[in-house]
N, C-alpha and C positions, 0 to 999 in steps of 0.2 A: 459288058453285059453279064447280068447275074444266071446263074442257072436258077431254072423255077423249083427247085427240091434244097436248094441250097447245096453245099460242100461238105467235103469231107474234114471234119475240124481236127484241131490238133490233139483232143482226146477219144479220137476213131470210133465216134459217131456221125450222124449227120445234122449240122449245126445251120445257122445262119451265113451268108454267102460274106468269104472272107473279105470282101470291101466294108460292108455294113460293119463284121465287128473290127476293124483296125479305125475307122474314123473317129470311133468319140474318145482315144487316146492319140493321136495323131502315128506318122509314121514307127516302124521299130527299126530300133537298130542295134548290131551286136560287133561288139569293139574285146576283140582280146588283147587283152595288156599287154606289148612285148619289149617296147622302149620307148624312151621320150620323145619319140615322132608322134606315138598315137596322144602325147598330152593334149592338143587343140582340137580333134576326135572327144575326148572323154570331157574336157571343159564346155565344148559344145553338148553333149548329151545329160549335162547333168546340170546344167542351165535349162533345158525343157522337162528333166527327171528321169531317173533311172533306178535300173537296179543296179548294184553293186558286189559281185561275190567272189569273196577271199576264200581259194583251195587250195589243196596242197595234194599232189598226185597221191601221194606215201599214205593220206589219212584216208582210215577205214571207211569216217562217216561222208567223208567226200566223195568217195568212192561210190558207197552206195545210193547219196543223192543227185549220183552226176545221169545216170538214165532217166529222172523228171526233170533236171535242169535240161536237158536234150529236147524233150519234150516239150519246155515250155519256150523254149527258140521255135520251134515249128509251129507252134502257134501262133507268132509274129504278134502277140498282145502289146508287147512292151521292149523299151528299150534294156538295153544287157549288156554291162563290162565285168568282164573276166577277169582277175589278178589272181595268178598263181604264186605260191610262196615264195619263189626264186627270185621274181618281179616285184615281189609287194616292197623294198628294198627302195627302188626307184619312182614306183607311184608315191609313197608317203614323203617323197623329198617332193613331189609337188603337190602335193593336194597330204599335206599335214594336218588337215581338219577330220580325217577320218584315221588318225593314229588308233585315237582309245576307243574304235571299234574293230578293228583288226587286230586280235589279242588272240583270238582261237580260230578252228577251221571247223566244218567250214563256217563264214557270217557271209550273211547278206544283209542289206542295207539299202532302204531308199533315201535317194539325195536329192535334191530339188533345191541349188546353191548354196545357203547357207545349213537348211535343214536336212536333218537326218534321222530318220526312220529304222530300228532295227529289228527287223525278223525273226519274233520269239514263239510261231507256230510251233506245235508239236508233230504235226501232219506234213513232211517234207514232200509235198505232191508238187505236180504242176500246177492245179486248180489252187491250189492254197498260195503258192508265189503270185500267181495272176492273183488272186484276190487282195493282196497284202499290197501288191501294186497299185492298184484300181482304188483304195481305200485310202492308200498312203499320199495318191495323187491328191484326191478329194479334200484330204482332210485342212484344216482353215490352218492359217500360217501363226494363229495365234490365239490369245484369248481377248484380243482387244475386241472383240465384238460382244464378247458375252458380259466385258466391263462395261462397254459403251451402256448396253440392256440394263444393266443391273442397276445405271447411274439414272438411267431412264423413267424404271420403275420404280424408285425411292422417290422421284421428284412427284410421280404422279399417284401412287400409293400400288397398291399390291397389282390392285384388280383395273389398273389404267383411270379410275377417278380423281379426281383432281384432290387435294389433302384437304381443302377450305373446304369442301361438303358437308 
């Protein structure tokens, strides 16, 4: 049952009742990287899509984006795997498709199987990760749609008239 004022959201106002906002991303979930147990964990979550963030304790700027990554775990918007530099060692001997995005600290990353999304916000917030999330989900797997259109519109002239007019 919802409360009728809604909840307390994860950016400490008072937002919409946290069932309403987790359903139109499906469940979250948060996987810290610690050995090859958690691979069939992280192959599952990055099959429905996730985020993905490479840190390193030692780095400054990890450091100090690690109080809105906190924050956007409490918000339970989206699914979250953790690699820390120690780790990154053993995730990239299984999941080698995200080698030449783990090059610096911190990166984040959306993956959604084959596809990969990287996070070149300037705004290291939690509102900007959810947003990069939410967008990255959305966004179409390709441009065959926009070929399809284009193949469409040439056949039928600009403005959908047929060319024999």
């Amino acid at each position: 049952m919802t409360e009728p004022y809604g909840t307390l959201d994860g950016m400490g106002g008072f937002g919409r009742s946290s069932k309403k906002s987790r359903s139109s991303f499906g469940s979250s979930v948060f996987i810290d990287y610690q050995s090859s147990a958690d691979n069939q964990r992280v192959h599952d979550a990055i099959s429905r899509g996730t985020l993905i963030r490479f840190y390193a304790t030692w780095c400054g700027h990890c450091q100090s984006m690690h109080k809105e990554w906190k924050r956007l775990r409490k918000m339970r918007c989206c699914s979250i795997v953790d690699v820390e530099s120690e780790k990154l060692g053993d995730f990239l001997e299984e999941f080698p498709a995200y080698k030449a995005h783990s090059e610096g600290f911190p990166t984040i990353i959306y993956a959604k199987g084959a596809r990969v999304s990287v996070f070149n916000g300037a705004a290291r917030t939690a509102v900007e990760f959810k947003n990069f999330y939410e967008n990255s989900s959305r966004r179409s797997t390709g441009g065959a749609r926009r070929r399809t259109m284009r193949a469409w519109r040439s056949r039928r002239g600009r403005r959908g008239k047929s060319r024999k007019q």
